[in-house]
PyMOL Python script that loads the backbone (N, CA, C, O; Angstrom):
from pymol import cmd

cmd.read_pdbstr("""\
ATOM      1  N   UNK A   1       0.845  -1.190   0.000  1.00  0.00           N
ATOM      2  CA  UNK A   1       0.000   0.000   0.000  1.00  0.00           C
ATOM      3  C   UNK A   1       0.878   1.237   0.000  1.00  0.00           C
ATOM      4  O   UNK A   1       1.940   1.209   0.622  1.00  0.00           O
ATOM      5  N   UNK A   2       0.554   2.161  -0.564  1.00  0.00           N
ATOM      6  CA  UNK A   2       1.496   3.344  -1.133  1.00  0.00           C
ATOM      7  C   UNK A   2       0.424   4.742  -0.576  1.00  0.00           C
ATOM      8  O   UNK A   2      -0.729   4.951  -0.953  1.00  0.00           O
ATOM      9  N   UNK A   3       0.906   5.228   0.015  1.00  0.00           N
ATOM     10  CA  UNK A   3      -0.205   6.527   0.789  1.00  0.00           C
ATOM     11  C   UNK A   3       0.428   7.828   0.523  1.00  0.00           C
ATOM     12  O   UNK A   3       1.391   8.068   1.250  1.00  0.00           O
ATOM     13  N   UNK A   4       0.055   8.910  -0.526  1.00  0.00           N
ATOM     14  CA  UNK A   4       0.621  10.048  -0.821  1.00  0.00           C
ATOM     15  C   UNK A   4      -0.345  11.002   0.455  1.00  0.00           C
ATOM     16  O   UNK A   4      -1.573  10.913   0.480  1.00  0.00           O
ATOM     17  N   UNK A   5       0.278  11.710   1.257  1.00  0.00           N
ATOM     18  CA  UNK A   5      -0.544  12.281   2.568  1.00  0.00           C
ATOM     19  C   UNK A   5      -0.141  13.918   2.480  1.00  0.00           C
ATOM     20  O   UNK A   5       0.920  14.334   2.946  1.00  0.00           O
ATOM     21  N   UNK A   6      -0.855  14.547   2.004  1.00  0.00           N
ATOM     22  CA  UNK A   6      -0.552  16.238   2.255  1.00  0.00           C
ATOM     23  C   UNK A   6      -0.623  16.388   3.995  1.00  0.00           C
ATOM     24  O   UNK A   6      -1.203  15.648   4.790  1.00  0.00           O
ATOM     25  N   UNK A   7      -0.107  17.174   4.163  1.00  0.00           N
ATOM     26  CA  UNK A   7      -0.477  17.411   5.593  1.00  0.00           C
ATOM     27  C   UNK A   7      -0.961  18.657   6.355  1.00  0.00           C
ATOM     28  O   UNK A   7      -1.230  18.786   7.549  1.00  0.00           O
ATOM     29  N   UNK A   8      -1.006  19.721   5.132  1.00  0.00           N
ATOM     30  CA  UNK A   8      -2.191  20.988   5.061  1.00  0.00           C
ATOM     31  C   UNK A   8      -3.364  20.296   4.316  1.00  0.00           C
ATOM     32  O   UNK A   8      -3.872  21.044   3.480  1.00  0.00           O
ATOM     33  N   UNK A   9      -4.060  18.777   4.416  1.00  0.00           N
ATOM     34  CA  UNK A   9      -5.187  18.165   4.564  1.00  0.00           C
ATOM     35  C   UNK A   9      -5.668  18.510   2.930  1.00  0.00           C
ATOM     36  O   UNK A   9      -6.873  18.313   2.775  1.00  0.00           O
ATOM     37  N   UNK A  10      -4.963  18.977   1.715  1.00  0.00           N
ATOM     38  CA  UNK A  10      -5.299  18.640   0.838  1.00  0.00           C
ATOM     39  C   UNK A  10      -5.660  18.132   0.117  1.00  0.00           C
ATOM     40  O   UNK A  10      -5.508  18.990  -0.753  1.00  0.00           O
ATOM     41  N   UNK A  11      -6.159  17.200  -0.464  1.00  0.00           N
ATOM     42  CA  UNK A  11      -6.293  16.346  -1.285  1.00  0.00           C
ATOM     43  C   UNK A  11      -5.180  15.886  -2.234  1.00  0.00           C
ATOM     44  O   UNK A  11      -5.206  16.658  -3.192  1.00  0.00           O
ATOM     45  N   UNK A  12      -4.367  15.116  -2.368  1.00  0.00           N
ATOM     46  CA  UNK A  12      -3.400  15.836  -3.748  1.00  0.00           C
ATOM     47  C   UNK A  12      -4.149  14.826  -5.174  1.00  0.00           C
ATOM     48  O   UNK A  12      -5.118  14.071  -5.237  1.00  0.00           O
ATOM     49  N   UNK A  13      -3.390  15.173  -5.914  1.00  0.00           N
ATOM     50  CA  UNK A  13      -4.049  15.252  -7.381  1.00  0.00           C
ATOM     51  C   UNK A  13      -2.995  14.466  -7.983  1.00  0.00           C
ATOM     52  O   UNK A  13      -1.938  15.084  -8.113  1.00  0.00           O
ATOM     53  N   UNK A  14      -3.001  13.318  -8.368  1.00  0.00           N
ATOM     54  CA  UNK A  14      -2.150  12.908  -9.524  1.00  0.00           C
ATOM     55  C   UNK A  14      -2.186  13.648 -10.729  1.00  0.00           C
ATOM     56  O   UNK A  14      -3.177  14.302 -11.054  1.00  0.00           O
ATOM     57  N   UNK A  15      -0.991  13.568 -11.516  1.00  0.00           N
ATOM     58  CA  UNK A  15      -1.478  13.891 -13.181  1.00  0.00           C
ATOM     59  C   UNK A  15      -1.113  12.343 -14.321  1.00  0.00           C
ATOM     60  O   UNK A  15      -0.099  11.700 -14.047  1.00  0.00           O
ATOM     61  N   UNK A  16      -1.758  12.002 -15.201  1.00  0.00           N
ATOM     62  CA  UNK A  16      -1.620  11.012 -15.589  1.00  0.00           C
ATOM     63  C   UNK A  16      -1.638  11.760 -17.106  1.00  0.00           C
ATOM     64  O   UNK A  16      -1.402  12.937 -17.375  1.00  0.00           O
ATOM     65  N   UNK A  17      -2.020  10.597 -18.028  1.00  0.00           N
ATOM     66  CA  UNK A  17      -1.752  10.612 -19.477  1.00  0.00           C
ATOM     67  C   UNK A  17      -3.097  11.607 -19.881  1.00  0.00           C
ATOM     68  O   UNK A  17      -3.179  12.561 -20.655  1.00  0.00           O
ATOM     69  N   UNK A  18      -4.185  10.893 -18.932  1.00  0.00           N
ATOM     70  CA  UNK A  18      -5.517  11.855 -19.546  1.00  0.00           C
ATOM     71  C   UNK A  18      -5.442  13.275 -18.723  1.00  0.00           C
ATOM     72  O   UNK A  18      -6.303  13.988 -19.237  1.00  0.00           O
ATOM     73  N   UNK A  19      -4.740  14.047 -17.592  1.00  0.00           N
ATOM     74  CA  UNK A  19      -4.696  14.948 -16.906  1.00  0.00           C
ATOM     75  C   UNK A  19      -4.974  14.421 -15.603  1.00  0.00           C
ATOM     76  O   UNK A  19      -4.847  13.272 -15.181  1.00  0.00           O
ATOM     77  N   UNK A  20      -5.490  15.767 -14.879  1.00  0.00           N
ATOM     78  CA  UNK A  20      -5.354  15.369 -13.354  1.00  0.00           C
ATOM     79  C   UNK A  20      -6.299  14.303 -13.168  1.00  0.00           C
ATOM     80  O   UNK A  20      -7.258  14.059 -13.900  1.00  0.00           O
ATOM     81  N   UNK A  21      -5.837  13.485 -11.787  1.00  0.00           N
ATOM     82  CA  UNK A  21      -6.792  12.137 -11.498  1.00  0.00           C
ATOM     83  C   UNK A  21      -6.843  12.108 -10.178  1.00  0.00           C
ATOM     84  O   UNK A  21      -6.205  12.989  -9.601  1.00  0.00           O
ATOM     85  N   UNK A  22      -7.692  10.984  -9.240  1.00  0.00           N
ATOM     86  CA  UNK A  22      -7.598  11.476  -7.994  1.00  0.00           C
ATOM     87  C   UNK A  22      -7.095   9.917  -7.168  1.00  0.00           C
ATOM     88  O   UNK A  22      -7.093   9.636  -5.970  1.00  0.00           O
ATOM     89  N   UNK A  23      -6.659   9.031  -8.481  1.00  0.00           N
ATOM     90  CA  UNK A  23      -5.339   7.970  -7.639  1.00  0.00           C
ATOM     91  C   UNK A  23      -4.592   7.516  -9.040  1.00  0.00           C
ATOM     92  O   UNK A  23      -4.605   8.090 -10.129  1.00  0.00           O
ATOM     93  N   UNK A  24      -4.017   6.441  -8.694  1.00  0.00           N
ATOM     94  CA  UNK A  24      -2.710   6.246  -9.755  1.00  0.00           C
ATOM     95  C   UNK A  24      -2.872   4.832  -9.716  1.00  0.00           C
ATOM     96  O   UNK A  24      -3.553   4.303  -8.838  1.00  0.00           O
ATOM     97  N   UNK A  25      -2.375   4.276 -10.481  1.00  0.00           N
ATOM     98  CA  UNK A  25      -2.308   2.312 -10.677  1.00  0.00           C
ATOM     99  C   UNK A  25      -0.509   2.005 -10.776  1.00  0.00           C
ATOM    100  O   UNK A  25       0.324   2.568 -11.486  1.00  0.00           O
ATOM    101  N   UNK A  26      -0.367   1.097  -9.951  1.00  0.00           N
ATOM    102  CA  UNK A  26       1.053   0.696  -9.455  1.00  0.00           C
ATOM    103  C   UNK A  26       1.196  -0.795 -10.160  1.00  0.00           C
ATOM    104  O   UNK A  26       0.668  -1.655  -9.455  1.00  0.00           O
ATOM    105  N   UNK A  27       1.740  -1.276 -11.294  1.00  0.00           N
ATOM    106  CA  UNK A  27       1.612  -2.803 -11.811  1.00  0.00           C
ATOM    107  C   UNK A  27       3.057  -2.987 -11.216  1.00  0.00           C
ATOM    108  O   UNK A  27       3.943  -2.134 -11.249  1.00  0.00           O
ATOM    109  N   UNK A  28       3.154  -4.369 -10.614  1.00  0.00           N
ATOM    110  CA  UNK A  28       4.420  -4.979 -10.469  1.00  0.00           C
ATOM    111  C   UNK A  28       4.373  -5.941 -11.035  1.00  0.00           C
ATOM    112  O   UNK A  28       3.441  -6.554 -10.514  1.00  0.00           O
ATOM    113  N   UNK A  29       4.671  -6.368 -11.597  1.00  0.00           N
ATOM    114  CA  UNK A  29       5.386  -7.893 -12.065  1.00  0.00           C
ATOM    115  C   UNK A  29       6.401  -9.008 -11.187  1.00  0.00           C
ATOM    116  O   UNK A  29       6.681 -10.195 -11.352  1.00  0.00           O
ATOM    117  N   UNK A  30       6.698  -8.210 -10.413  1.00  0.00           N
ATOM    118  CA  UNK A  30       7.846  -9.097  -9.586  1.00  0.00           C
ATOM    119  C   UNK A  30       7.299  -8.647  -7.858  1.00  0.00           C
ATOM    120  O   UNK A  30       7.384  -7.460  -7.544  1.00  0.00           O
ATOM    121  N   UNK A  31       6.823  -9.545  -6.950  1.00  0.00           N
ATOM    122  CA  UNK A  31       6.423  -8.866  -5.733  1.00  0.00           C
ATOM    123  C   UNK A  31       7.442  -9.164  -4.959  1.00  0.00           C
ATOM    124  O   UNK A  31       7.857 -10.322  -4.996  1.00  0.00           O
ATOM    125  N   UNK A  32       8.241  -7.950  -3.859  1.00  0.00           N
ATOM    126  CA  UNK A  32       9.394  -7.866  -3.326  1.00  0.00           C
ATOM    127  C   UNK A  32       8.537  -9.039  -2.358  1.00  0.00           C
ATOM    128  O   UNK A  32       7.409  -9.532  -2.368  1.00  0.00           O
ATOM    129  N   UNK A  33       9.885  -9.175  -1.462  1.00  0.00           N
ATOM    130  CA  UNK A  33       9.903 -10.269  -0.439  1.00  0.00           C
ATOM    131  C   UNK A  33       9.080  -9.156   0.456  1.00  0.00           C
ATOM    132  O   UNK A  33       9.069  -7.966   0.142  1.00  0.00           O
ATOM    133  N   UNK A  34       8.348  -9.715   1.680  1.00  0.00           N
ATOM    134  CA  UNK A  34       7.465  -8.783   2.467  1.00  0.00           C
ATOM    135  C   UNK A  34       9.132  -8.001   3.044  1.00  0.00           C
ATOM    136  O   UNK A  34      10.193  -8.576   2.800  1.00  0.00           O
ATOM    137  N   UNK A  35       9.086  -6.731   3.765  1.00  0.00           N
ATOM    138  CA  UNK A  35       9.968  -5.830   4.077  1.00  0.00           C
ATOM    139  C   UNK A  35      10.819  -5.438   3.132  1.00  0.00           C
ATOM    140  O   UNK A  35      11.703  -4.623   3.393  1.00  0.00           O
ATOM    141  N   UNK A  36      10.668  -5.955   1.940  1.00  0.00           N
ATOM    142  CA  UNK A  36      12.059  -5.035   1.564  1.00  0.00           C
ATOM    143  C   UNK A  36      11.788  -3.790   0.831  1.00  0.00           C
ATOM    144  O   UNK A  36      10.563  -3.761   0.710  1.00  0.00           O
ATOM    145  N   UNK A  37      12.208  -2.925   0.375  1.00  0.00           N
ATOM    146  CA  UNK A  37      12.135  -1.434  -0.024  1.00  0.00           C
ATOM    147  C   UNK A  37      11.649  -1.411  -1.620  1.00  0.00           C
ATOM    148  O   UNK A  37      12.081  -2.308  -2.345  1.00  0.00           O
ATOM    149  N   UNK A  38      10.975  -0.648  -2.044  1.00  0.00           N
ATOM    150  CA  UNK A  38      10.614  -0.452  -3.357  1.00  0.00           C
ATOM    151  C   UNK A  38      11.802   0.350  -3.984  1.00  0.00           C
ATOM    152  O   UNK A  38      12.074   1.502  -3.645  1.00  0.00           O
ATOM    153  N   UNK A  39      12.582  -0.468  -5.065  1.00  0.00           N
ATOM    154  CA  UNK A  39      13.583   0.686  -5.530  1.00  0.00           C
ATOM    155  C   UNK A  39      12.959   0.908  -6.931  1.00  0.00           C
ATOM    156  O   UNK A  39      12.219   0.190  -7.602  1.00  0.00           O
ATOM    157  N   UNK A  40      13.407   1.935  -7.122  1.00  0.00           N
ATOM    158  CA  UNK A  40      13.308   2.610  -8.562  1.00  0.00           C
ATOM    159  C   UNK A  40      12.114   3.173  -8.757  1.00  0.00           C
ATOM    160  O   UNK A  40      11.910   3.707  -9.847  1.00  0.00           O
ATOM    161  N   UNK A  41      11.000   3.171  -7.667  1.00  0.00           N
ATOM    162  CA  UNK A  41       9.767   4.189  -7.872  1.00  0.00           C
ATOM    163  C   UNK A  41       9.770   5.453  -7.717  1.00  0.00           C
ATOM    164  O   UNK A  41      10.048   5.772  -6.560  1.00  0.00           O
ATOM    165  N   UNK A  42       9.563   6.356  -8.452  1.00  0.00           N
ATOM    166  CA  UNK A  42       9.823   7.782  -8.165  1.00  0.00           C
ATOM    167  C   UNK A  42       8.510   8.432  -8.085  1.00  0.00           C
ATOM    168  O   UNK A  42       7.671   8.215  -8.959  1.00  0.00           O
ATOM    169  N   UNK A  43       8.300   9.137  -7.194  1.00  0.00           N
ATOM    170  CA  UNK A  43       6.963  10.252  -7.219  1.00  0.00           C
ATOM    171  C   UNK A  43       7.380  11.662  -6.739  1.00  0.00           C
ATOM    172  O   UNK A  43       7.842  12.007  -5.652  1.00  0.00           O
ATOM    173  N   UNK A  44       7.032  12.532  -8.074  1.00  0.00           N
ATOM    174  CA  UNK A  44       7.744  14.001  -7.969  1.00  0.00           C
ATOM    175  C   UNK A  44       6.231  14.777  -7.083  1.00  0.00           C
ATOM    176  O   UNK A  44       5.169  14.874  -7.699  1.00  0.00           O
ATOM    177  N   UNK A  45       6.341  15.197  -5.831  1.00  0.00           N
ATOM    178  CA  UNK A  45       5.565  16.535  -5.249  1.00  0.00           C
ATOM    179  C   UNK A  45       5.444  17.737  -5.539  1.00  0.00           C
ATOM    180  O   UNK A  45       6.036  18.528  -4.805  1.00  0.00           O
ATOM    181  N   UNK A  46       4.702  18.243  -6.610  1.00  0.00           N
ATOM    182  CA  UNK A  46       4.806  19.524  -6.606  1.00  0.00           C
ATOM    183  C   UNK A  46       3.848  19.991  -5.688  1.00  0.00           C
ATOM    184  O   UNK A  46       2.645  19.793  -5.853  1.00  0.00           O
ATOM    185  N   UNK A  47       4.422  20.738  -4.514  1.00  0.00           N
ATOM    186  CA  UNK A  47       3.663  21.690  -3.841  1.00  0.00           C
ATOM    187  C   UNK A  47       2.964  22.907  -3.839  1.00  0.00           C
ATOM    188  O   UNK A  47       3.764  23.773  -3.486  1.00  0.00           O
ATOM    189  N   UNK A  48       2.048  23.313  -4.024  1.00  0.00           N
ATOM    190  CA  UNK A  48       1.574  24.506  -4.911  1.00  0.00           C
ATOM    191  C   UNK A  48       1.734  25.255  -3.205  1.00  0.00           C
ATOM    192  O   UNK A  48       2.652  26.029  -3.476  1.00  0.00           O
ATOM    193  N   UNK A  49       1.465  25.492  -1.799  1.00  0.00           N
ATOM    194  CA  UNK A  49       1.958  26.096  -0.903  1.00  0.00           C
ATOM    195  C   UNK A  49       3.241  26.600  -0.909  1.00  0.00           C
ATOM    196  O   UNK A  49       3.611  27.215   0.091  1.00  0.00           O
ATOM    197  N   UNK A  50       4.035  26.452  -1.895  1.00  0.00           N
ATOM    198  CA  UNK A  50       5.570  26.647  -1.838  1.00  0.00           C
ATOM    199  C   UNK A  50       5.537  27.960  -2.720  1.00  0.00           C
ATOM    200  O   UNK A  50       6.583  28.550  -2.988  1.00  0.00           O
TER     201      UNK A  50
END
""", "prot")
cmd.dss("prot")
cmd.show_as("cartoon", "prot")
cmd.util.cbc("prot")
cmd.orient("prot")
């Protein structure tokens, strides 16, 4: 489970191929062993408060 959490209680907004969305789809093909770290996923925050 993957939880993007504003914490000025925003909502945040993905952007995808069709524009903004209000979640994202994660496909793995390979499922890590339970504990180990997700490498190579990147999720950029743009903060519009900034």
């Amino acid at each position: 489970t993957i939880r993007v959490v504003d914490l000025n209680n925003h909502p945040p907004t993905f952007f995808g191929e069709n524009g903004p969305q209000n979640v994202f789809e994660l496909t793995m093909y390979e499922h890590p062993p339970e504990g180990e770290f997700l490498r190579g996923l990147k999720i950029t925050v743009n903060d519009s408060d900034q």
